[in-house]
N, C-alpha and C positions, 0 to 999 in steps of 0.2 A: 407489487404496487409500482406503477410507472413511475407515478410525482407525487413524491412525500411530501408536496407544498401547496393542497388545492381543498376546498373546502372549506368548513371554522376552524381545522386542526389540521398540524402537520403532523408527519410518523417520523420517529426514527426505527429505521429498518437495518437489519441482521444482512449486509452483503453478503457474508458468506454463509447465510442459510434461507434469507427471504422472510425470517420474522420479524414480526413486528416486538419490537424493545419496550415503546411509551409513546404517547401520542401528547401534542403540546398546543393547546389552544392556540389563536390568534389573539392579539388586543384588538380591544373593541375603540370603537372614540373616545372616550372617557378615558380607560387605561392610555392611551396615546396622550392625549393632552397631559396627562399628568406625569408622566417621564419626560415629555418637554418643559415642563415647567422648570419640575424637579433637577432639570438638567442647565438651564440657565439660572436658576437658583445657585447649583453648585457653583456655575463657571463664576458669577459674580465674585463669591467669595474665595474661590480656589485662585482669581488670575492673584490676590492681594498675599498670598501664601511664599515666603521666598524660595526661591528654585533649590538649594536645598534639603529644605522641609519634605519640597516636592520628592525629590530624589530618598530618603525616607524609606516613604511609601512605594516607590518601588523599589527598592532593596526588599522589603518586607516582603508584596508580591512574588519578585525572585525566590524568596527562602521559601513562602508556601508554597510554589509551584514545585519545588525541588521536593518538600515534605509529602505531595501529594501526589508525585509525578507518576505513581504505581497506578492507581486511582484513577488519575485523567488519562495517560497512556492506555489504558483497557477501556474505558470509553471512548476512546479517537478508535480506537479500531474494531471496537462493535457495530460503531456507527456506520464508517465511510470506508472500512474494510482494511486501513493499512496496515503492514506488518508490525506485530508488537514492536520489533526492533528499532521501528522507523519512528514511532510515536512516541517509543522515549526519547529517542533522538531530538524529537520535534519540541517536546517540550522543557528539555534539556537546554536547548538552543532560545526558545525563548525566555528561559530563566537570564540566561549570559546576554541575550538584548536588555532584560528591565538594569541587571545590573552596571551596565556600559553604558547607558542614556542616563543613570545618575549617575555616575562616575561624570560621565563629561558634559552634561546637562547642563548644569550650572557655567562653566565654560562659553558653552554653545551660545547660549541667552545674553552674556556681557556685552553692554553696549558698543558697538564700531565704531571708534575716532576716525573722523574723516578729517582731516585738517583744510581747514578753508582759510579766508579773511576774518570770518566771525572769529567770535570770543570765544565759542564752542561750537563745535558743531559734531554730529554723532547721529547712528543712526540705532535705535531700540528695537528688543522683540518681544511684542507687545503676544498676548493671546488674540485667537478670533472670535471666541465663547463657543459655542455647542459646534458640537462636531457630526455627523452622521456618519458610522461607517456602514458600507456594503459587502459583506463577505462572502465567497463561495464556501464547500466544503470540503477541498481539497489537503487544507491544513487547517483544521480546525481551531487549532491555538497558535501556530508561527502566524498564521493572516493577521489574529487579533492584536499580537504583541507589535507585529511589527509596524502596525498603524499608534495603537495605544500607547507605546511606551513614554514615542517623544511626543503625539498630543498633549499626554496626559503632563510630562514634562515642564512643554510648551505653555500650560497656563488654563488649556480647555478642559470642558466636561466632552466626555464621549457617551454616544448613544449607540450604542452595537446592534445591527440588524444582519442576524447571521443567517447561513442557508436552513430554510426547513429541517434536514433530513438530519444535523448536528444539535439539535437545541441541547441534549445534556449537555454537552461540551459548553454551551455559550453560558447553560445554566452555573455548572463548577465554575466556570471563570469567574465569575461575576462573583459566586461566593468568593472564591481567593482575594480577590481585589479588594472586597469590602471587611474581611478578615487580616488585610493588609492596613486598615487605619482609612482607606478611602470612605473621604464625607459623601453622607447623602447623595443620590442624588449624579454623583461623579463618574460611575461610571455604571449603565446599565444594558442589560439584554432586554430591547424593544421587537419582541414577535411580533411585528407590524406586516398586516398581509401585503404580497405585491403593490394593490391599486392603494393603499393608503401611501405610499412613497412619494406622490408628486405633494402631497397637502404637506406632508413634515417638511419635505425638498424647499416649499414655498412659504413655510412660516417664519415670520419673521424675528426668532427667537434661536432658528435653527444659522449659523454661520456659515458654515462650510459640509460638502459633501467628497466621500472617498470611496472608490468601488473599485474591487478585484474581480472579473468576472469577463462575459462576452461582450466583442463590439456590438451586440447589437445591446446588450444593457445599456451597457457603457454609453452610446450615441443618444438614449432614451433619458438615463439619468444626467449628460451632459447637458439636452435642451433644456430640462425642465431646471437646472443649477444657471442656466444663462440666461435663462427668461426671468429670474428671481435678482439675476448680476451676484451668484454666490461663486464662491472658490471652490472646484471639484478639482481631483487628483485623480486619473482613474490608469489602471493597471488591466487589458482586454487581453492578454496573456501571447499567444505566440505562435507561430511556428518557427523555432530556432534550426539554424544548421551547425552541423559539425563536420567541419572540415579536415581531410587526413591528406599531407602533401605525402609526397615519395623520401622525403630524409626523415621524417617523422620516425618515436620510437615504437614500432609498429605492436609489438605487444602490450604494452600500455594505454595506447591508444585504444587498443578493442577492448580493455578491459575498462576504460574511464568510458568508455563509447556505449557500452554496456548499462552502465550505470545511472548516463546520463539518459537514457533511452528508458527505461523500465524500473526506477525507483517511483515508489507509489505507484505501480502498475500504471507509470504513463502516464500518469494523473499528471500533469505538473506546468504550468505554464510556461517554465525555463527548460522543459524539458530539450534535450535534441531529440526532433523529429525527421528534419532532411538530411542526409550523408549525401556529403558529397568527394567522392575519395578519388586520390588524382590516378590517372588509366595506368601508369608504371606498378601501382601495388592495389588494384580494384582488386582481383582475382583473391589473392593471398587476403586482403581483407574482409572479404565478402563471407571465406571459404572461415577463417578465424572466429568472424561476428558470429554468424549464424552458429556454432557450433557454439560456443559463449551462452548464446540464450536461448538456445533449447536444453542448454542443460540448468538453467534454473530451474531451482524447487517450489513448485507451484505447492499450494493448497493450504490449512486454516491460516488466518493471519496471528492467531493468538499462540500458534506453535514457534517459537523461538528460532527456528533455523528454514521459517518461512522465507522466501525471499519475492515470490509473485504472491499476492492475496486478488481477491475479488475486485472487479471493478465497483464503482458504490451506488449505481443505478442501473437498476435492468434497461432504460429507455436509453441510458447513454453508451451500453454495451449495440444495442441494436443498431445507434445512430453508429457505432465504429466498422459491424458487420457491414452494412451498408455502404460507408465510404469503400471498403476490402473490395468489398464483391463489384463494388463499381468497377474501381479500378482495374480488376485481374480482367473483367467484360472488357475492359478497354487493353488489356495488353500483360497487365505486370503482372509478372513470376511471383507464386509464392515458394521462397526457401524455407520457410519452416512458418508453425503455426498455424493460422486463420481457424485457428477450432473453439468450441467452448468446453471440448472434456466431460468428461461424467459425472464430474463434483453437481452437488445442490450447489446453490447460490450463485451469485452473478460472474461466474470468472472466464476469463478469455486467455488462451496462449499466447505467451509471445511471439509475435508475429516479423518475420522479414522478409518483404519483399526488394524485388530488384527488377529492370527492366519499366522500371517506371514514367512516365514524361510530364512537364510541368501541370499541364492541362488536368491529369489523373488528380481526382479526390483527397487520395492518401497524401499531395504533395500542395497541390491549391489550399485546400480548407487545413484550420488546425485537426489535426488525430488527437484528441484527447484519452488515450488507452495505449497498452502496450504495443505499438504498431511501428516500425523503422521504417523507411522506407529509403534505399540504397541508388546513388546515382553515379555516373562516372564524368570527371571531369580532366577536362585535356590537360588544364595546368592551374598554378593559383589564379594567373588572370578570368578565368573561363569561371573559377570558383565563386570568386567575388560577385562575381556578373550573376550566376546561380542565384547566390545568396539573395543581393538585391532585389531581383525579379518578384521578393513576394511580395505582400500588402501590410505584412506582417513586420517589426522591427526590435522585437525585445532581446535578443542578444547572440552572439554567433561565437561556436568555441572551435581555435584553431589547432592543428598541432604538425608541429615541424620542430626542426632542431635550428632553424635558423630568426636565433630572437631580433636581428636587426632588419629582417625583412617583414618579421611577424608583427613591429611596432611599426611598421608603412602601412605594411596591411590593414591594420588594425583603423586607420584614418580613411579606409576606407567604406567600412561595413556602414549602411544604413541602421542601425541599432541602437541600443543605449548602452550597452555594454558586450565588451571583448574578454573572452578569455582563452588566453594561450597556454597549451600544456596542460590545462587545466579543466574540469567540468562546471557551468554556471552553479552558481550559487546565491543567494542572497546571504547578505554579513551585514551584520551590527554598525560594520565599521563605516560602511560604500553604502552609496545612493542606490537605490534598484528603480527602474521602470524604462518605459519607451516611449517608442516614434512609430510614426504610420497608424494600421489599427494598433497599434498595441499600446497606444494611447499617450498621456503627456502626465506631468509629473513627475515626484519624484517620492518613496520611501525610504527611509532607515539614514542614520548617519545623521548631519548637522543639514544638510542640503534638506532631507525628508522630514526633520526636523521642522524649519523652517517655513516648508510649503503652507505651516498651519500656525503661522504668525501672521501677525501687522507689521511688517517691517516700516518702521516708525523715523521718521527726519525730524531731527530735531536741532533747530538753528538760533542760537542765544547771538545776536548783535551786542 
């Protein structure tokens, strides 16, 4: 099945074998209007709730996701293919988001003392009422948390329109949450087909819109959130670079380089896709990398010592073939990879090539799949400049041993986030999102928090 999302039903589909799981209607108009209702119904009485209370319910949330994490973890990777290991991880991690956002929730929310002339002056954070979010299927539960926790937080109702090919997963959440003490109403999964998005986008009941996904969603759900004058957040994911200088600790490096490249099979928005490793240690790097990931263990996701699973679309496996074969037709070496193997289901080799130039496929466009692609650079200045050149801006990860040239660096990158030493991440604790395509906004933390308030002036004379 190409596109588990076309027709009155979507599928969710068996990557790593090509079956079909369950098949999950669309809402109709009727069922749409009546989640929006249901949904400014809630927000009414949820913003009047003290923050709290709020915090509560997700504590509770947290506990049932930890109770059921066996449960959801086996459905995130029948679905969308990732390794069981990764999925518990995943929802593991959103457990420790719901519980951080009430922890500091209430915090977050306390009025700002601005000191003026007035007698008071302060600035509040108000709810914006219903929320829409937009989710791919990449992380089927860390997407949903990491919007939900502080909306829900924040004062709003959320309305969850997740990718076709996940709906059990959107379907368990929604249980958790409303087994969590969530009223009515507060928070639901809306299987709203594609073309019903711009009428929810435009109803005046609907506040704010959030979408993880591609620039070209992204730019489609932006017009129709500005045509409306609504608040949209949107996350168009990336082509990151990982940068490796010559004092860098070179075996480390290939092994976070590794990680950063091929966890979720390259699925990953924050993934590193462009290397750019300075000409003094390309060779030793190159010769390190590749040998690293072809010795991952490919094959079921549901085997424990899986480490590559299936990509989660046969059409998105094609679209990566495509970018390869462009590219090698233009020039680049493949060191290891470019195959799909003899397994059933949708899985691809990890792939490295080298000999790449900006203009190639694999380096212009995001690679969405297990794909590296290896470049050499004269020195960090030449890197930066690399990095820059794309269209892309969601985060760049450095590694040298020299931390006080690594934070000048750092003031350099076009991005939204640097990480030295280290491989990108999204955390509880830090704002996540971008610049250029990779879009504006901000999630998680008090920052992400916030993007889904009224921030409120309030001036007593």
């Amino acid at each position: 099945m190409q596109n588990p999302g076309t027709g009155n039903a979507s599928a969710s589909i068996n990557p790593a074998t090509g079956e079909a799981l369950a098949h999950w209607p669309y809402a109709d108009p009727p069922q749409i209007e009546r989640c929006i209702e249901a949904a400014a119904s809630a927000a009414a009485a949820w913003r009047r709730v003290p923050p709290q209370e709020r915090g509560v319910m997700l504590r509770a949330t947290a506990a049932g996701l930890r109770a059921r994490k066996a449960e959801l973890a086996r459905l995130v990777t029948l679905e969308m293919g990732k390794p069981i290991t990764e999925a518990e991880a995943e929802v593991e991690k959103s457990a420790w988001n719901c519980d951080y956002v009430a922890e500091q929730g209430p915090g977050w929310l306390a009025d700002d003392v601005v000191p003026t002339q007035a007698r008071s002056s302060y600035v509040s954070h108000l709810p914006l009422g219903v929320v829409l979010s937009i989710l791919p299927w990449n992380f089927p539960v860390w997407q949903v948390f990491r919007c939900a926790a502080g909306a829900l937080m924040a004062g709003n109702s959320l309305l969850l329109k997740h990718a076709p090919n996940v709906q059990g997963c959107a379907e368990l959440i929604t249980r958790i949450i409303a087994e969590a003490g969530a009223p009515a109403g507060l928070f639901q999964n809306l299987h709203a087909p594609v073309e019903a998005i711009a009428g929810i986008i435009a109803d005046r009941r609907v506040a704010a819109v959030t979408l993880t996904g591609s620039p070209a969603a992204g730019g489609k759900v932006a017009a129709q959130a500005g045509a409306a004058c609504k608040k949209s957040v949107l996350e168009l994911g990336g082509s990151d670079a990982f940068i490796v200088l010559a004092d860098a600790d070179l075996p480390a490096a290939v092994a976070a380089a590794v990680r950063a490249r091929f966890t979720n099979c390259g699925q990953v928005c924050l993934a590193a896709k462009r290397f750019f490793i300075e000409a003094r240690i390309a060779e030793e790097f190159t010769a390190r990398f590749t040998a690293a990931a072809t010795a991952l263990r490919s094959g079921d996701p549901l085997h424990r010592d899986t480490q590559i699973g299936p990509m989660a679309r046969a059409d998105l496996r094609e679209q990566l073939e495509a970018q390869v074969a462009s590219s090698v037709k233009s020039g680049a070496r493949v060191l290891a990879g470019a195959t799909r193997g003899d397994a059933p289901g949708w899985f691809y080799a990890p792939t490295v090539l080298d000999a790449v130039t900006p203009d190639m496929p694999v380096v212009a466009q995001e690679t969405f799949g297990p794909v590296a692609a290896l470049q050499v650079a004269r020195d960090a200045d030449e890197a930066v400049a690399m990095t820059n050149a794309s269209e892309f801006g969601l985060s760049t990860m450095l590694w040298t041993a020299d931390l006080e040239r690594a934070a000048r660096l750092a003031r350099r990158f076009e991005v939204g986030g640097v990480f030295v030493n280290s491989v990108t991440a999204s955390d509880p604790r830090l704002p996540v999102g971008g610049v250029k395509l990779s879009g504006y906004g901000r999630e998680l933390g008090r920052t992400g928090m916030l993007e889904l308030c009224n921030l409120q002036t309030v001036w007593i004379g």
